[in-house]
N, C-alpha and C positions, 0 to 999 in steps of 0.2 A: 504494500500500500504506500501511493506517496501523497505525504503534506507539504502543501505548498505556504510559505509564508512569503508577505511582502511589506516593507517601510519604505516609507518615502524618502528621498535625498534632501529635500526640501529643508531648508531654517523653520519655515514655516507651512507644514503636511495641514494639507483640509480636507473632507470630505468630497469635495465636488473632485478635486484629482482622485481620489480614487470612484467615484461614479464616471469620469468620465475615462478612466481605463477599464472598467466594466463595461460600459456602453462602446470602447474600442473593439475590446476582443470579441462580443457576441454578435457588433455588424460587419466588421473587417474580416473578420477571421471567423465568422460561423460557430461557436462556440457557446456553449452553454456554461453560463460564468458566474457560479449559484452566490449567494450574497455571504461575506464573510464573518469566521466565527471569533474573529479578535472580536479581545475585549477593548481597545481601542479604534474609533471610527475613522483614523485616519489610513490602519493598519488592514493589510488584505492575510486571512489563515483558514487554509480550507483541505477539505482532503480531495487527491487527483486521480479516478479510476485509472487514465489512461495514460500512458508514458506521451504518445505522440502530444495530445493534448497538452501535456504538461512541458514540451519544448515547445509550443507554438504561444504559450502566454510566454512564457522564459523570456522565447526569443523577441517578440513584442516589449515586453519589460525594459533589455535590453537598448532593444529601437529608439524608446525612447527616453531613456538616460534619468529619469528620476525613479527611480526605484532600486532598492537592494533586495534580492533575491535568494531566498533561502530554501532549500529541497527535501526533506528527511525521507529515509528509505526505512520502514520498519511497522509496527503493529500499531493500531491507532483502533479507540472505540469513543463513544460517546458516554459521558459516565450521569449518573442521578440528575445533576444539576443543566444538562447538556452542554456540556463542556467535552472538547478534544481534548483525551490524554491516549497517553501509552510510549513507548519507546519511538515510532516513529514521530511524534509530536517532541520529543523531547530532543533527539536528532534533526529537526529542523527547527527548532531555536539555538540550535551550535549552530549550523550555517549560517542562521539568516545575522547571530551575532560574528561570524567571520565574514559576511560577505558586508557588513555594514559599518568594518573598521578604516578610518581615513586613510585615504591614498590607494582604494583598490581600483587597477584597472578597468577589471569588468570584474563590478559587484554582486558579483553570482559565485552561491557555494552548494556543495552536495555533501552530504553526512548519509552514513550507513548506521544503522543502531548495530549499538552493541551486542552481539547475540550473550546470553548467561554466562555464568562461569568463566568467565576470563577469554572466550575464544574471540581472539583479533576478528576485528571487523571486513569483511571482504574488501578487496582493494579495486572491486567494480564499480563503484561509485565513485573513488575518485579518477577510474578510468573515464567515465562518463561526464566528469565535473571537468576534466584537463580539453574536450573534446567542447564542451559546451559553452566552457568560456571561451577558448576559439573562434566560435561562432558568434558567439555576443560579440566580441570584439570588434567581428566583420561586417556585424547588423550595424552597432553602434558609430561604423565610422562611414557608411553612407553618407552623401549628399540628399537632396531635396530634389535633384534634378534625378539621380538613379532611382531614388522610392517614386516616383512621378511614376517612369517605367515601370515600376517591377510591381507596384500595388495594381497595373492593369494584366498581369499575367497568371495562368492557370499552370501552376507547377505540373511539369510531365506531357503539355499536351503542346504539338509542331503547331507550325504557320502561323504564330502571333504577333510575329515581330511585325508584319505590314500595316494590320490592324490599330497597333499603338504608333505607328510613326504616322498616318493618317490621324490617331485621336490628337495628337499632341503635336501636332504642324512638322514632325522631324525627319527626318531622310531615316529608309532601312538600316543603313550604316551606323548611324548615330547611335539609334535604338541596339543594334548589336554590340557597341563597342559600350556599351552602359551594363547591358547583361554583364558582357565577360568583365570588364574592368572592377561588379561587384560582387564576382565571385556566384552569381544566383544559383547555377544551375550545381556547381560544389558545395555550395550552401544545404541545398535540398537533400542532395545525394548523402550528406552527412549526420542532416538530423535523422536519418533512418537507423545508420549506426549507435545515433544517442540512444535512440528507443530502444532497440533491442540490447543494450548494457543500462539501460537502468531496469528495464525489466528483468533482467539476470542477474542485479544487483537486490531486487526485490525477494526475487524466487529465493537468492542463495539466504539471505536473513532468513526468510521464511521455512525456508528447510532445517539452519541449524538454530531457528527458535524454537521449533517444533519437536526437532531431536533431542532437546536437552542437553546441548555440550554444551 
């Protein structure tokens, strides 16, 4: 299971930035973006069924450079009071307090819980975290002129490039030399890799919480 947590960069965090990253990721990005369970209303903590799901807010977060970014990989329930706890809850307030220390590049962290008994935490999560920040890096250092392109494109599917150099008054070329100079189509090819390592970073907790080592 993963919990997503998120703080703002902001001196001063309000609620309308976080409504209006909610209202980002469910019309940008299609995304079901349920309301969060911080006890602070500036603060975004929720739990994330799906790993892809959970790199496409990431990477959004990233895009737009006010938010720190925290990931936990571990067991999470709602307790009496409905309140998130459990190891994966507690494993993403380590990240989201590493990813919210001054001077981080790109303020994104992933934590594995600890499984019992002293057994080291899988080192798949921070294969996923070295990979993801990566990628944030590569979101966060766009232009206005390449998100112009690339918010009109369907990852995976030919002949779109004509399309947006007609919406956007640009010559084919233009539109091509923007894909490749932003990394897009490497970009995509790699969150798949994230997915499938934090989901194996998931599984492996989940096996050796269950085995009792």
């Amino acid at each position: 299971m993963f919990v997503l947590m998120m703080t703002q960069r902001s001196a001063e965090p309000s609620e309308q930035q976080l409504s209006s990253l909610r209202h980002d990721v469910e019309q940008r990005l299609g995304i079901d973006f349920p309301a969060s369970r911080a006890a602070d209303p500036t603060a975004y903590k929720q739990i994330v069924g799906s790993s892809q799901q959970l790199v496409e807010v990431a990477m959004h977060a990233m895009r737009l450079q006010d938010w720190n970014v925290g990931i936990g990989v571990g067991g999470v329930a709602e307790n009496s009071q409905g309140r998130l706890e459990g190891s994966g809850v507690k494993a993403a307030e380590l990240a989201l307090s590493l990813a919210s220390k001054q001077g981080q590049l790109v303020p994104l962290r992933i934590e594995a819980a600890k499984p019992p008994r002293g057994v080291d935490p899988t080192q798949l999560g921070k294969h996923a975290q070295s990979v993801l920040q990566l990628l944030g890096h590569i979101v966060s250092r766009r232009s206005e002129a390449e998100w112009a392109v690339l918010d009109r494109l369907v990852p995976g599917v030919r002949g779109q490039q004509r399309r947006v150099a007609q919406e956007l008054g640009m010559t084919v070329q233009a539109v091509s030399q923007a894909i490749k100079r932003s990394l897009y189509n490497t970009e995509h090819d790699v969150r798949a890799t994230v997915g499938l390592l934090l989901d194996q970073t998931d599984s492996a907790v989940a096996i050796q919480s269950n085995s009792g080592l």
